[in-house]
N, C-alpha and C positions, 0 to 999 in steps of 0.2 A: 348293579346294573351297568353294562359299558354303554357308555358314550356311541351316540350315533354319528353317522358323517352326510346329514343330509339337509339340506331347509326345503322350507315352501316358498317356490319364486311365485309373485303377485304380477301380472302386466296389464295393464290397462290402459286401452288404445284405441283407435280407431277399428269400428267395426268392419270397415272393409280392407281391413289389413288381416282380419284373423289369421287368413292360409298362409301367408307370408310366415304372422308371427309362430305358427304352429311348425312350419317348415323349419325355420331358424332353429327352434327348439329342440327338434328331433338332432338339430346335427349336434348338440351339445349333449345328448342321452338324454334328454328330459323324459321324467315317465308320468304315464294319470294326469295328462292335461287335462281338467274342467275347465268348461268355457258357460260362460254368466254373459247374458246380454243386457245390457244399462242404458241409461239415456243420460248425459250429462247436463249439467244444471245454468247452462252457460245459455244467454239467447242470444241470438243477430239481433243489431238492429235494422229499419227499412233499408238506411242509407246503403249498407252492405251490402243487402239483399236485389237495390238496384244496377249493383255490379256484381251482380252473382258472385260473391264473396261469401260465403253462408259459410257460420259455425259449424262441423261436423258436431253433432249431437249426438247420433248415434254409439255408443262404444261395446267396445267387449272385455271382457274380465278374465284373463287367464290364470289358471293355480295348476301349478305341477311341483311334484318331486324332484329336487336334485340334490348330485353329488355337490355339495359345500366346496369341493374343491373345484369346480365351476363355477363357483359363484362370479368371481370377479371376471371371469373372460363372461360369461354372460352381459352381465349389466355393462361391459364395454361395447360388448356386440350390440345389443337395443341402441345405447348412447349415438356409435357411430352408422351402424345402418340403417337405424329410424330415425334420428336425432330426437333422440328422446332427449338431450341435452338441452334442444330448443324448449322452448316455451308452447304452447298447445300441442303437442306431436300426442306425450305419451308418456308414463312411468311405468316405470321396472324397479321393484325390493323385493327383498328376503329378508325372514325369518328364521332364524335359526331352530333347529329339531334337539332338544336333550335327549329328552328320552319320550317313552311311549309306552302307553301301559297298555295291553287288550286281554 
């Protein structure tokens, strides 16, 4: 069996960023985006909330198909146009694809 050249990119992010994060993805080929909608486990406290500083709780889950060989311009792209590099934004990984039996 040959070798595949694809993984499953994972992003999980803000839910009101999906169109963005979907938009992004189309320009890299991404194909068979599913989108999972979560709530993160994170609370505000009062103090925050009386400076309307509130934890985005909501998220979204993204899983699409890609060429391996986008791999690393992807997770750069998330890194620098989301800062998913910061700390609460967002994560971006893959999984690499061996093989695939159907």
């Amino acid at each position: 069996m040959e070798q595949l050249d694809i993984d499953f990119l994972f992003v999980i992010g803000n839910r009101k960023q999906k169109s963005q994060f979907i938009a992004a993805l189309s320009e890299y080929d991404a194909h068979i985006c599913h989108v999972i909608y979560g709530k993160g486990s994170v609370r505000s406290n009062e103090i925050l909330k009386s400076f309307g500083l509130v934890h985005e709780q909501n998220k979204v889950i993204i899983i699409s198909i890609i060429k391996n060989s986008n791999t690393d311009a992807l997770i750069d792209m998330f890194n620098n146009k989301f800062s998913f590099c910061q700390p609460n934004t967002g994560i971006a990984f893959t999984i690499p694809v061996e093989k695939m039996k159907y």
